[in-house]
N, C-alpha and C positions, 0 to 999 in steps of 0.2 A: 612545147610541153605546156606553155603557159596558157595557149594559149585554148590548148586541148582541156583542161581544168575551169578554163571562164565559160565555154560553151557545153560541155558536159551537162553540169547541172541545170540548162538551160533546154536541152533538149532530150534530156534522160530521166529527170526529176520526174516531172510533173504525171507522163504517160500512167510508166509502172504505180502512182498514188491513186489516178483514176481509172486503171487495172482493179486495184485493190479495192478501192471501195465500190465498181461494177462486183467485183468477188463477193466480197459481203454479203451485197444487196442482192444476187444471186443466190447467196443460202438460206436467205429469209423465208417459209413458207409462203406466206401474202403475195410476195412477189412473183413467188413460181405459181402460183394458182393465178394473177394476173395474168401471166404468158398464157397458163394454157385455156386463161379464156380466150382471150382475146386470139388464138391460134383457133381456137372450136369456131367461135365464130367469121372468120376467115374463112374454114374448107366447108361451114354450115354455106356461107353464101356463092363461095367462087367453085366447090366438089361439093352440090347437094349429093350424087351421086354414092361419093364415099361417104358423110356427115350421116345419113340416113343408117350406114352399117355400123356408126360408133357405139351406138346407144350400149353397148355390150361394157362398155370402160368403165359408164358410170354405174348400171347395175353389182357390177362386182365390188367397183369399189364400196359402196353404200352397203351390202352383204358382208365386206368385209370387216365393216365398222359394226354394223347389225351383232356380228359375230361376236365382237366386244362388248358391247352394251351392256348387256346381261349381268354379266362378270364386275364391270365397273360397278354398277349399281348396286350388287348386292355387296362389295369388300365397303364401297362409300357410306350406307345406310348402314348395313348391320354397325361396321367401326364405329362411326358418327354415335349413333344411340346405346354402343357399348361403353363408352370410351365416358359417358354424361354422368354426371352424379346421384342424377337419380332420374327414373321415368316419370316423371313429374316436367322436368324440363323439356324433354322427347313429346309430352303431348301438347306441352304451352306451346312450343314453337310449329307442331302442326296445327293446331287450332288459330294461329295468327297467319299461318300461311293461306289456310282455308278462306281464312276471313279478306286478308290482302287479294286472294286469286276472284273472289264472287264478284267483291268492286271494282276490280279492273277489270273485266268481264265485262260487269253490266255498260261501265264507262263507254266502254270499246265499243258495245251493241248498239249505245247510244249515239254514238257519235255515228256509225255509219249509216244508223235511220236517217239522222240529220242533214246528213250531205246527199243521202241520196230522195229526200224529200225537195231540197231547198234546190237541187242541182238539176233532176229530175233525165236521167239520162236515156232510162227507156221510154221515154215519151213521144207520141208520133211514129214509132215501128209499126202498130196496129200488125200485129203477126198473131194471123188465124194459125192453132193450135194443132188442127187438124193436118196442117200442112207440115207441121212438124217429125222431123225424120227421128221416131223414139225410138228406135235401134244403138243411136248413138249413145244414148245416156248406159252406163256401168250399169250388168244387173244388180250387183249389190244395192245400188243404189235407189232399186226398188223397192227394198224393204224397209220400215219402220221403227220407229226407237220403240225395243223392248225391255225393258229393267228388269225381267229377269234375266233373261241374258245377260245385258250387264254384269250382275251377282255374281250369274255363272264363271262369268272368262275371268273374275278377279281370284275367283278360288281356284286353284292348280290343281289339276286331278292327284299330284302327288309336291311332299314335298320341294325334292331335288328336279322335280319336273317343269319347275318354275323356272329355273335356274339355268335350264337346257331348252325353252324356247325360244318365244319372239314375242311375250304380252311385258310389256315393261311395267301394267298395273299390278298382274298376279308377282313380278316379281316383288314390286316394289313391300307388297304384301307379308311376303314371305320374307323381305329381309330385315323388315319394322318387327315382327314374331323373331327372329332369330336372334336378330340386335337388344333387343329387349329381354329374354330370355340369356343369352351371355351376361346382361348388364344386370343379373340376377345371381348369376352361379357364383359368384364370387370366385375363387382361387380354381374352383372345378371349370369352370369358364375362361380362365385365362393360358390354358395354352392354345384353344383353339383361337383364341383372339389373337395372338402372336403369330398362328399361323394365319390367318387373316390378313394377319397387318404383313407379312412376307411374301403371299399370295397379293396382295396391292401391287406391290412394288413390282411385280412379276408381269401384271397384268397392264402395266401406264408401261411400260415398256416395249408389250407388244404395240400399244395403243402407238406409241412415239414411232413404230414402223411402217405402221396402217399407215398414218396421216404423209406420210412422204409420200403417199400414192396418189393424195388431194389433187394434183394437179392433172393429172393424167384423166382421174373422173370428170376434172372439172371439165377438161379439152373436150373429154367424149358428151359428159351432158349437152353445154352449147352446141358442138357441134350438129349433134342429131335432132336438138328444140329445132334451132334454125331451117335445117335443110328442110324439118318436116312442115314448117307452121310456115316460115321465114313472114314477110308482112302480110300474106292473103287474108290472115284472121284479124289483122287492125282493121283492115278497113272497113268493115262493117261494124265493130263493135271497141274501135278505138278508143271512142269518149270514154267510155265504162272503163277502158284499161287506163288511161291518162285519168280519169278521174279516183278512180281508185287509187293507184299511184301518187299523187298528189294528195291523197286522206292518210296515205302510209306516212309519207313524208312531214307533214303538219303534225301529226300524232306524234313523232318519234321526237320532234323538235321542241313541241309544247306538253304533252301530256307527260314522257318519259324524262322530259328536260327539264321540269319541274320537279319531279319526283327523284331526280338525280342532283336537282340544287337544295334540296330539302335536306339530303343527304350529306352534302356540302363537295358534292361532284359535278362533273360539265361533262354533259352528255356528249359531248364530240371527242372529247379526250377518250373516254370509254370504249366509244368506238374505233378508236384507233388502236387502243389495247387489245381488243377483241377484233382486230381489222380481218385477219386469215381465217377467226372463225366464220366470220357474219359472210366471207366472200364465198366459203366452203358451204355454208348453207346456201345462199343465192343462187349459186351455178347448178348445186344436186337438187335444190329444192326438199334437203333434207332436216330436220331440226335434229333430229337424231344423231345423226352424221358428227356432232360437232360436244354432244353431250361429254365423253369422255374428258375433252382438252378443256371444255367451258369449266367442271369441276374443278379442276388444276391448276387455273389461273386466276378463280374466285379466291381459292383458299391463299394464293401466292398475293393478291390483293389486299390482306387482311379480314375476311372472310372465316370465321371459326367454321372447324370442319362439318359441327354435329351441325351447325345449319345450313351449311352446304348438302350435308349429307340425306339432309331431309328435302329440303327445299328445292333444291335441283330437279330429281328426279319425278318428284310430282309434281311440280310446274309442267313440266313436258309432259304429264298426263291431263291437267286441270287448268293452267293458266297458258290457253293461247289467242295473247289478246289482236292478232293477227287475223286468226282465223275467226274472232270475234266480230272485228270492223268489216271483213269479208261476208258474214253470212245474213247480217238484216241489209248488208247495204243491194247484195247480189239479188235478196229474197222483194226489196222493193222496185228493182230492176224488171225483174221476170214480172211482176204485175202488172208495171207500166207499159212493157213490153208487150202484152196480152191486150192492155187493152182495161185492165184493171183499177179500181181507185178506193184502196185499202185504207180506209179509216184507220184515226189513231189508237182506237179501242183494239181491232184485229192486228194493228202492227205490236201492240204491247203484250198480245196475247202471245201472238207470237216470240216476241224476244224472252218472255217466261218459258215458251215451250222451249227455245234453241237453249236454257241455261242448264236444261235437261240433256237434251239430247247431245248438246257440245261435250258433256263427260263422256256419254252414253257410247262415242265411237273413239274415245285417246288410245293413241296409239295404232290404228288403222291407216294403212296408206290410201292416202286421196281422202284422209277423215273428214275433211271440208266440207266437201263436195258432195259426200255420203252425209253428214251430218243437214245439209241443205236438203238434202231430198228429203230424208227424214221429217226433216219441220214439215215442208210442203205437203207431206202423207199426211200428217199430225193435225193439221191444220186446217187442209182443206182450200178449195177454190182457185190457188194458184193451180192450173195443169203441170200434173209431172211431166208430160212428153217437153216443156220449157227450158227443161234443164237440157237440152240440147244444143239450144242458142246462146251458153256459156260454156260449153265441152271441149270446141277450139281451142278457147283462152283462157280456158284452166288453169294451164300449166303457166301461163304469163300471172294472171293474178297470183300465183301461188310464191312468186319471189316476195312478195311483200308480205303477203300472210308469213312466211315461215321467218325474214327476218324482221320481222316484230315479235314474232314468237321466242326468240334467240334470244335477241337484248331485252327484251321484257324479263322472261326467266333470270336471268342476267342481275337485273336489278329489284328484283323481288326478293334474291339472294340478298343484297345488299340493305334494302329496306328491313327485311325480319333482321338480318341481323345486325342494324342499327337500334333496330326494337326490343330488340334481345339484350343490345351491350355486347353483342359478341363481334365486334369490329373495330378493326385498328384505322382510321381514318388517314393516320403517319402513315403505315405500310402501304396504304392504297395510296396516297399522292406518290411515295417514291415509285411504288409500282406504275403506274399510268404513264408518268412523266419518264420510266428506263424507257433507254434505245438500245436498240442491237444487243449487244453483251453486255451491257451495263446495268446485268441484275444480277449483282453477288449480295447488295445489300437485300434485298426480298430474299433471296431463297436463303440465308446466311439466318433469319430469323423461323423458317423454317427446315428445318437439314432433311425432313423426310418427303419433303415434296420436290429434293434437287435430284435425285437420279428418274423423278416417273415424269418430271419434265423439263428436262434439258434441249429439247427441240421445240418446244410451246412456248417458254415462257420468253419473251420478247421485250 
């Protein structure tokens, strides 16, 4: 008996403790979106076969999230600008967001002139143009930044038709007009506010459904990149991938990490807060994909919601400084690549036309890479048929464009509304710093952001 009680706990303890915390760590999202990359990329390289038919998992899933979008954005903006004390403060904090998005913008532009002057990647290709296969390049991609157009797609042909599409600018439009005008009606305004504020909760709920599905998209994206691209596309145009990856990286460390100590934050802790988002953008290569949760977990940060509410979802139309550092560095690329040697006057000509046309496509899938053509139309002398000899690698540059675009968003939230004074600096250490279930003290200061995120907030 005795002696069944001294070796018990000796070989029964310990297992079931490290059961339990494998359990755990199994119901983290982060970690199941880990599995199913690293599974996508598994059957991407050992069943190209099968990887090639996945691409269906992640389209739907991103559809599904697509489907919410809409919905989030207008209960978060209209509330956010109804909920304010006056529209005076609704337009101060979009006039500093504007202002925040233009400089990080230009910074971004700048920097990928920089590296891709001083690093000089497409030098020595000398690729005759002519030999280029321009079937490949997206027809969209043939056409040019219009500003009327522009106008047009931000105005909704109706109002509730905003509401019911896929333009995040028309909606975001429509929900600034709606929010504003609630935050007007006084008492006649407040029940549909209420219904708003019930229709939220309604809505992060579905979201908290969607997202349990993250892993499964994510399995299918990797999956079918690999099997389709797997390395055939490094090895001609490697250096540009590793170089650009390496601008991602240095950027996110010093530019965003500065901006984050200013704050009195450490950009790695951030990122670990936001780890499931940033991994759910990487694998879909979606920014969108991730809008819903990123809202939910700003405002559980310390985060006020009106500038959440503003700030967020025009970032995702205005500030993608991602796709910033992507488009002068790719745009010096294809010059060199040609055969070209663009002075600094045409390179800044340029970066003035891309601060145009980068609004001119938000929101559009593959806006990058539309938005590059664009300049090159605009511009002139670079050959459109060029954008071919990056259509491969698209999709690989595009991991770093989208998560720069995430945590930038991310912490632009955080800078207006350090600017504002609308930020708890307390609530964000505690938040940053919870693990696992050790946020009753975050959500406990918030009560209405604990049932729309009970499976996000980390």
């Amino acid at each position: 008996m005795s002696s069944h009680t001294m070796q018990n706990p000796q070989h029964s303890a310990h297992p079931p403790k490290q059961r339990s915390r494998f359990g755990r760590l199994l119901r983290e999202l982060w970690f199941q979106v880990v599995l199913g990359a690293v599974l996508g990329i598994a059957v991407g390289l050992f069943l190209p076969s099968v990887g090639k038919q996945l691409t269906p998992l992640s389209d739907w899933f991103i559809a599904l999230v697509k489907m919410i979008v809409i919905p989030v954005v207008f209960c978060v903006v209209s509330l956010g600008i109804a909920s304010m004390d006056s529209l005076r403060k609704a337009g101060r904090i979009g006039v500093k967001a504007l202002g925040y998005f233009i400089a990080l913008s230009l910074v971004s532009m700048l920097i990928g002139l920089v590296v891709a002057n001083v690093f000089r990647p497409g030098e020595g290709m000398n690729i005759d143009p002519s030999q280029l296969d321009a079937s490949k390049v997206p027809a969209a991609a043939n056409k040019g930044f219009d500003g009327l157009e522009f106008v047009s797609n931000i105005i909704p042909e109706s109002l509730f038709g905003a509401l019911t599409g896929h333009t995040i600018i028309a909606a975001l439009m429509v929900s600034i007009v709606f929010g504003a005008a609630l935050n007007v009606s006084g008492e006649s305004g407040a029940f549909l506010t209420k219904g708003i504020q019930a229709l939220s909760v309604v809505i992060f709920k579905i979201v908290s459904w969607v997202m349990r599905l993250a892993p499964i998209g994510t399995f299918g994206a990797l999956a079918a990149v690999v099997a389709n691209y797997g390395t055939a596309s490094l090895q001609q145009l490697g250096y540009l991938v590793l170089l650009f990856t390496g601008t991602c990286v240095v950027y996110v460390v010093v530019v965003l990490g500065t901006i984050a100590r200013a704050c009195g934050l450490n950009i790695f802790t951030v990122m670990r807060y936001f780890k499931a988002e940033l991994l759910i953008a990487l694998s879909t290569c979606s920014s969108e994909a991730v809008l819903p949760q990123l809202i939910k977990k700003l405002e559980n940060m310390g985060v006020g919601k009106s500038t959440v509410g503003i700030v967020i979802p025009s970032g995702f139309s205005f500030n993608l400084d991602g796709s910033a550092v992507y488009l002068t560095m790719a745009s010096v690329f294809l010059a060199q690549a040609v055969g070209m040697d663009l002075s600094w006057e045409q390179q800044l000509v340029m970066v003035g036309v891309m601060m145009l046309t980068s609004k001119g496509t938000a929101g559009i899938a593959g806006g990058a890479f539309i938005v590059l053509a664009s300049t090159l139309s605009s511009v002139g002398g670079i050959p459109l048929a060029a954008l071919a000899l990056i259509v491969g690698i698209d999709r690989l540059l595009n991991e770093g464009r989208v998560f720069i675009n995430v945590l930038g968003n991310a912490m632009a939230a955080v800078v207006v509304g350090k600017w504002e004074k609308d930020f708890d600096p307390e609530q964000a250490r505690k938040a940053l710093h919870a693990h696992g279930q050790q946020k009753n003290e975050i959500e406990s200061k918030r009560p209405e952001a604990v049932e729309a995120d009970k499976v996000d907030a980390h």
